[in-house]
C-alpha positions as CSV (number, residue, x, y, z in Angstrom):
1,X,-0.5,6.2,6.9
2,X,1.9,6.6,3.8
3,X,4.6,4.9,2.0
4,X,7.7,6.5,0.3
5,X,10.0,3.6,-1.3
6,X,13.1,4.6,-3.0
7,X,12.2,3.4,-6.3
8,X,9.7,6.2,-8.2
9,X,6.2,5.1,-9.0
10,X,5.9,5.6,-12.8
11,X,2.7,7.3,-14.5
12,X,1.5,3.9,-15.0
13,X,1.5,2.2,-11.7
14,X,0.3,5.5,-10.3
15,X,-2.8,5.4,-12.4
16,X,-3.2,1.7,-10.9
17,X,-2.5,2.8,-7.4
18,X,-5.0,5.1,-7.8
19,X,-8.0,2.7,-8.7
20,X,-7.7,1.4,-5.2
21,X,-10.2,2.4,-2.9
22,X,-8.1,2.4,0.0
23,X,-5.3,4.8,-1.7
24,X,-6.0,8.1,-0.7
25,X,-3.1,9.9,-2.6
26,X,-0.1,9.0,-4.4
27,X,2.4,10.8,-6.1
28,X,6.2,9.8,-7.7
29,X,7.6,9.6,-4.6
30,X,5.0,8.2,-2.3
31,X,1.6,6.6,-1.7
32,X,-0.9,7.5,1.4
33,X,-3.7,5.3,2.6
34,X,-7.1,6.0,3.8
35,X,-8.4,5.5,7.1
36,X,-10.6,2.6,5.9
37,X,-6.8,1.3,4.8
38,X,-5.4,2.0,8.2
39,X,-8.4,0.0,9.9
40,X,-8.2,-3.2,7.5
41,X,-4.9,-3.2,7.7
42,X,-4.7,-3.7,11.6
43,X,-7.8,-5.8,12.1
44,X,-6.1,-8.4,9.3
45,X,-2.6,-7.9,10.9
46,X,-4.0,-8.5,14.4
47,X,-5.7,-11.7,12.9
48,X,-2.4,-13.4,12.4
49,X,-2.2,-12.1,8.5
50,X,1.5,-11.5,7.7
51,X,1.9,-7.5,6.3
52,X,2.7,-9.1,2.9
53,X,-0.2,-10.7,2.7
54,X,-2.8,-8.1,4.2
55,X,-1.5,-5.9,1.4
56,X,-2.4,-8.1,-1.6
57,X,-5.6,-8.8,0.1
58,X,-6.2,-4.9,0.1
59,X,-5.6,-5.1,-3.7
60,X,-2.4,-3.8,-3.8
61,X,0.7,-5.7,-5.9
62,X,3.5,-6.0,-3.3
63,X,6.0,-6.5,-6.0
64,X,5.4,-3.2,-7.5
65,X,5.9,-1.2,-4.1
66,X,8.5,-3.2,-3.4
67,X,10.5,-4.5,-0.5
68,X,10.5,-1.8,2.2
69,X,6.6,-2.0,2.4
70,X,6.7,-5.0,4.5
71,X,8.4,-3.0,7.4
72,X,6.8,0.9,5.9
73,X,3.6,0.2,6.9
């Protein structure tokens, strides 16, 4: 699973992106997830846990990928 928003990551929130267990690569242009991610993700979703929120739940700032990631993922 990956996300490529049209805004750039910058060096910085790339390092951040990074730290997050559940990142398996990211790069300027886009961020993939693990499998773990993937699996989370859906279990929360399927719980009744809006995207938005599984996402901050899975450590990542929404703000920072931005507004496309509620419909990207």
């Amino acid at each position: 699973m990956y996300y490529g928003g049209k805004k750039p990551f910058t060096e910085s929130e790339q390092k951040l992106l990074k730290r997050n267990p559940y990142t398996y690569q990211v790069t300027e242009q886009e961020i993939r997830f693990t499998a773990e991610f993937k699996q989370a993700f859906w279990d929360l979703y399927r719980s009744g846990t809006s995207p938005v929120l599984v996402m901050r739940q899975l450590g990542y700032d929404t703000d920072s990928l931005g507004k496309d990631i509620r419909t990207a993922v």
